[in-house]
C-alpha positions as CSV (number, residue, x, y, z in Angstrom):
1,X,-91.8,234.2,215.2
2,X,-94.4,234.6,217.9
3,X,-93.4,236.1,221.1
4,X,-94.6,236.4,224.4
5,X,-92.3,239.1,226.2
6,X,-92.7,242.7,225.9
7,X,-91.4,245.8,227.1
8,X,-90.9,246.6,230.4
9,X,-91.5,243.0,231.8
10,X,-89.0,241.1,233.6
11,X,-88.2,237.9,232.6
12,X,-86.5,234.6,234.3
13,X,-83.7,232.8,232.6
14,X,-84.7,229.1,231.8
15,X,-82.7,226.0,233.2
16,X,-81.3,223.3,231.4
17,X,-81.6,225.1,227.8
18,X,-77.8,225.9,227.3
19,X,-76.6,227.5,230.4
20,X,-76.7,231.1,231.0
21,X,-78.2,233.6,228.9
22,X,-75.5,235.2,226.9
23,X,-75.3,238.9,226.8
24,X,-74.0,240.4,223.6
25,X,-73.2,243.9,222.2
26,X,-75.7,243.0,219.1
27,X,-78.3,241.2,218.4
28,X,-76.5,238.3,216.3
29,X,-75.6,235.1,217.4
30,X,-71.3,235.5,217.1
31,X,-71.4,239.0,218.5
32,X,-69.1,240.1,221.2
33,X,-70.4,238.8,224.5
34,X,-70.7,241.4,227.3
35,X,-71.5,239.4,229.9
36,X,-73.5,236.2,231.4
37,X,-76.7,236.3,233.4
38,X,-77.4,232.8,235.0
39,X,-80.1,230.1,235.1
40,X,-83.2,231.6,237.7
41,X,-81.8,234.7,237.0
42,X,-84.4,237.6,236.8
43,X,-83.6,240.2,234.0
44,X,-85.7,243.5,232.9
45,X,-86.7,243.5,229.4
46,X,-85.9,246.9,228.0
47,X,-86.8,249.0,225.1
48,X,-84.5,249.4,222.2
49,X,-82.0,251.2,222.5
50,X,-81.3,254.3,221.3
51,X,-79.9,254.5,217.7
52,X,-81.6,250.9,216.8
53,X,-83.2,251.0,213.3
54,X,-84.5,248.1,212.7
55,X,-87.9,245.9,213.7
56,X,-88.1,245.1,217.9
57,X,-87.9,242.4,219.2
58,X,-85.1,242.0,216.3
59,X,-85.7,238.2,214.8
60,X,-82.8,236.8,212.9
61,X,-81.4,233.3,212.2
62,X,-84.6,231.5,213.8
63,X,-83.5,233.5,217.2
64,X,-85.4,236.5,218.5
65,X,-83.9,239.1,220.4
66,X,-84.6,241.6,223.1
67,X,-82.4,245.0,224.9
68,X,-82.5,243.5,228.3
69,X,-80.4,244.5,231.9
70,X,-79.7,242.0,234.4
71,X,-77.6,240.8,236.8
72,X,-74.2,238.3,236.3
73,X,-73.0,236.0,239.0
74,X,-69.9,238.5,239.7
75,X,-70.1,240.8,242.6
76,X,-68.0,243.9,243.6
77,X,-65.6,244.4,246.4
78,X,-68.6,245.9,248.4
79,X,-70.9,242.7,247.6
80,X,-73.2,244.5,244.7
81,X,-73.6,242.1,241.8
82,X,-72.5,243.7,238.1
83,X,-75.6,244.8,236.0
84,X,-74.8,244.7,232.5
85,X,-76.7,245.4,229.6
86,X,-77.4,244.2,225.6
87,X,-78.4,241.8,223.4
88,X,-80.0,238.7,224.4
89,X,-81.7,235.8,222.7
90,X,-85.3,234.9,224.2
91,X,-85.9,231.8,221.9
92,X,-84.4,229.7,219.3
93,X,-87.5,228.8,217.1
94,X,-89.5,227.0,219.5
95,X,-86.7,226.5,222.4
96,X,-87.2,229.5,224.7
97,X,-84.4,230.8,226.6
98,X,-86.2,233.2,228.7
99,X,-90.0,233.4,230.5
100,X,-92.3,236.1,231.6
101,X,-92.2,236.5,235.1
102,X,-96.1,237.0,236.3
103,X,-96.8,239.7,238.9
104,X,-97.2,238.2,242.1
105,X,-98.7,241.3,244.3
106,X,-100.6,244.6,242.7
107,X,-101.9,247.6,244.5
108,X,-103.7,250.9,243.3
109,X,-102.4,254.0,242.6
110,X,-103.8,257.6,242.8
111,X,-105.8,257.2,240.0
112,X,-107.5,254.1,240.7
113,X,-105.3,251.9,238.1
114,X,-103.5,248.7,239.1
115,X,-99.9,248.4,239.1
116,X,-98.5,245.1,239.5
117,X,-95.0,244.0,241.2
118,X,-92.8,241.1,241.4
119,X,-91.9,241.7,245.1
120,X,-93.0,241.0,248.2
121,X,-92.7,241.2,251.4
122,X,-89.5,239.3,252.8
123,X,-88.0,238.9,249.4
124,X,-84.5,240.0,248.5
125,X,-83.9,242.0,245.2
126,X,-81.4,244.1,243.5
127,X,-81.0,247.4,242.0
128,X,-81.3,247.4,238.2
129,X,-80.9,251.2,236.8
130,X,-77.6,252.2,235.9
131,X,-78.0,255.6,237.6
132,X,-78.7,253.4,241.2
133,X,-81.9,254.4,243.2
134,X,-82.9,257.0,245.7
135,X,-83.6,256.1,249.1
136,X,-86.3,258.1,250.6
137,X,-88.0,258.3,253.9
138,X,-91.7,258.1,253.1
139,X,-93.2,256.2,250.2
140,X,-93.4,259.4,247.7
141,X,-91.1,261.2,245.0
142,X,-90.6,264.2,247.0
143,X,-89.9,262.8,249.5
144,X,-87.3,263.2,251.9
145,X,-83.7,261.9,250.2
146,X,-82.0,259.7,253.1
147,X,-79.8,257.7,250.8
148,X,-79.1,255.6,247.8
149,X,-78.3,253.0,246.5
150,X,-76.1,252.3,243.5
151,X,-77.1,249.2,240.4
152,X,-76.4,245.9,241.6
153,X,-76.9,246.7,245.7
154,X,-79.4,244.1,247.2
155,X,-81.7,244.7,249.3
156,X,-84.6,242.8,251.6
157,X,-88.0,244.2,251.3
158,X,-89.7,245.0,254.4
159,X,-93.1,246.5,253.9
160,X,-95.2,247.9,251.4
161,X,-96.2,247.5,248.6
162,X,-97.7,251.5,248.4
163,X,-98.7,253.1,244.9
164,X,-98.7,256.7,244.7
165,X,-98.4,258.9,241.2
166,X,-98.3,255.7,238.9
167,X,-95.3,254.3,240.9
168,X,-94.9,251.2,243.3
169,X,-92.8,252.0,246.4
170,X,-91.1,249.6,248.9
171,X,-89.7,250.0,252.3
172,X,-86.2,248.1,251.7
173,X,-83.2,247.6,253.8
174,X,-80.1,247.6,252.2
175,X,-77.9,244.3,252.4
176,X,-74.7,245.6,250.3
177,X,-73.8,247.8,251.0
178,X,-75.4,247.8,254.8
179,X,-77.4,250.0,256.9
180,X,-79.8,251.6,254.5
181,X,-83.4,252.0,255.1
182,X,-86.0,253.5,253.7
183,X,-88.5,253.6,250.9
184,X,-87.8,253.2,247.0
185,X,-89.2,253.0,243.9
186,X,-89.8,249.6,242.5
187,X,-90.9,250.6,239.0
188,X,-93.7,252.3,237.2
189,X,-96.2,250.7,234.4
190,X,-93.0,250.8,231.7
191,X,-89.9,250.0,233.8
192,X,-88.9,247.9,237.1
193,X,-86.5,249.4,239.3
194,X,-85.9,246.4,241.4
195,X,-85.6,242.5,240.4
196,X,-86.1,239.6,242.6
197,X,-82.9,238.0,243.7
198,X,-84.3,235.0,244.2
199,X,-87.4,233.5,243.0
200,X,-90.0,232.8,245.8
C-alpha cells in the first residue's frame, strides 16, 4: 500500500471520511480505542514505539497504520486540551483518513540547512510532548528557563521563526494556562513540538 506520510510529519485529519480519527491501543481495526482526535485536527506522526516488532507503517486489513500524538476535543479544568497517543489508521485502501501538512515557513539554522515549520506568526498552537515544554527567555537551549508549559497548553505565536543548533524556536504567549512568555522550541528535523490549533 503506498504511502505518503512519514516520520516526524504532522498530519491533518480529513473531513467527511468517517468522523474523527480513532485512536487505538494497537494497530487493528477492533482494538481498544484511546481516544478521538477530530476533523482539521493536526496530529504528529511518530516513530514506532518502543517494543514494536513488526514492519512501520504497520499495513493490515487494506488499512495502514501509524504511532501518532494529537490532540482530542476534551480540555482540562485549566483549559489544556488532552494529548493522547496510539494507533491510528491513515488510509483504508485508497480512502485516506489523514494528509500531510506542507511547511508553510522555513528558516536556516547554524549550519546553513533549512528547517521547515508549520507556524507562523499570529497562529495559535498547542503543546504536543508528553514531558510539556520549556519556556525560555532567548531563542537558544541554554537559555535562560522562565517557565513551562505542560502537553495540551495553547499558545499564540508572536515572533520568530529563529533556527539555532538544528532547532526552530518561537516567541509564544501562553493562552492556558495565562501569562507565559517567552521563547520555545517548535521541533527539530525528526519531531514537532508544537501543532497548529487551527489551520490558517
Amino acid at each position: 500500500m503506498a504511502h505518503t506520510l512519514q516520520v516526524g510529519d504532522l498530519a491533518v485529519v480529513i473531513a467527511g471520511q468517517g468522523g474523527p480519527n480513532n485512536v487505538r491501543r494497537s494497530p487493528k481495526i477492533g482494538a481498544r480505542i484511546k481516544g478521538k482526535i477530530p476533523e482539521h485536527a493536526v496530529l504528529a506522526i511518530l516513530p514506532k514505539p518502543a517494543g514494536w516488532q513488526g514492519a512501520y507503517p504497520h499495513s493490515a486489513g487494506g488499512f495502514l497504520w501509524w504511532y501518532v500524538r494529537g490532540r482530542t476535543e476534551t480540555k482540562t479544568a485549566d483549559g489544556r486540551f488532552k494529548v493522547i497517543e496510539g494507533w491510528s489508521a491513515a488510509s483504508e485502501n485508497s480512502t485516506a483518513f489523514l494528509r500531510r501538512m506542507p511547511p508553510s515557513v522555513g528558516c536556516l539554522d547554524t549550519m546553513g540547512t533549512t528547517l521547515d515549520t508549520n507556524l507562523q506568526s499570529g497562529q495559535q498552537a498547542y503543546v504536543l510532548p508528553k514531558d510539556g515544554l520549556n519556556v525560555r527567555r532567548n531563542s537558544a537551549p541554554n537559555a535562560t528557563r522562565v517557565g513551562g508549559l505542560r502537553t495540551g497548553s495553547i499558545v499564540e505565536i508572536t515572533g520568530g521563526p529563529e533556527c539555532d543548533s538544528k532547532m526552530v524556536w518561537w516567541q509564544v504567549k501562553s493562552l492556558h494556562p495565562a501569562a507565559q512568555s517567552g521563547w520555545v522550541s517548535g521541533g527539530n528535523i525528526l519531531e514537532w513540538f508544537l501543532a497548529p490549533l487551527t489551520l490558517m
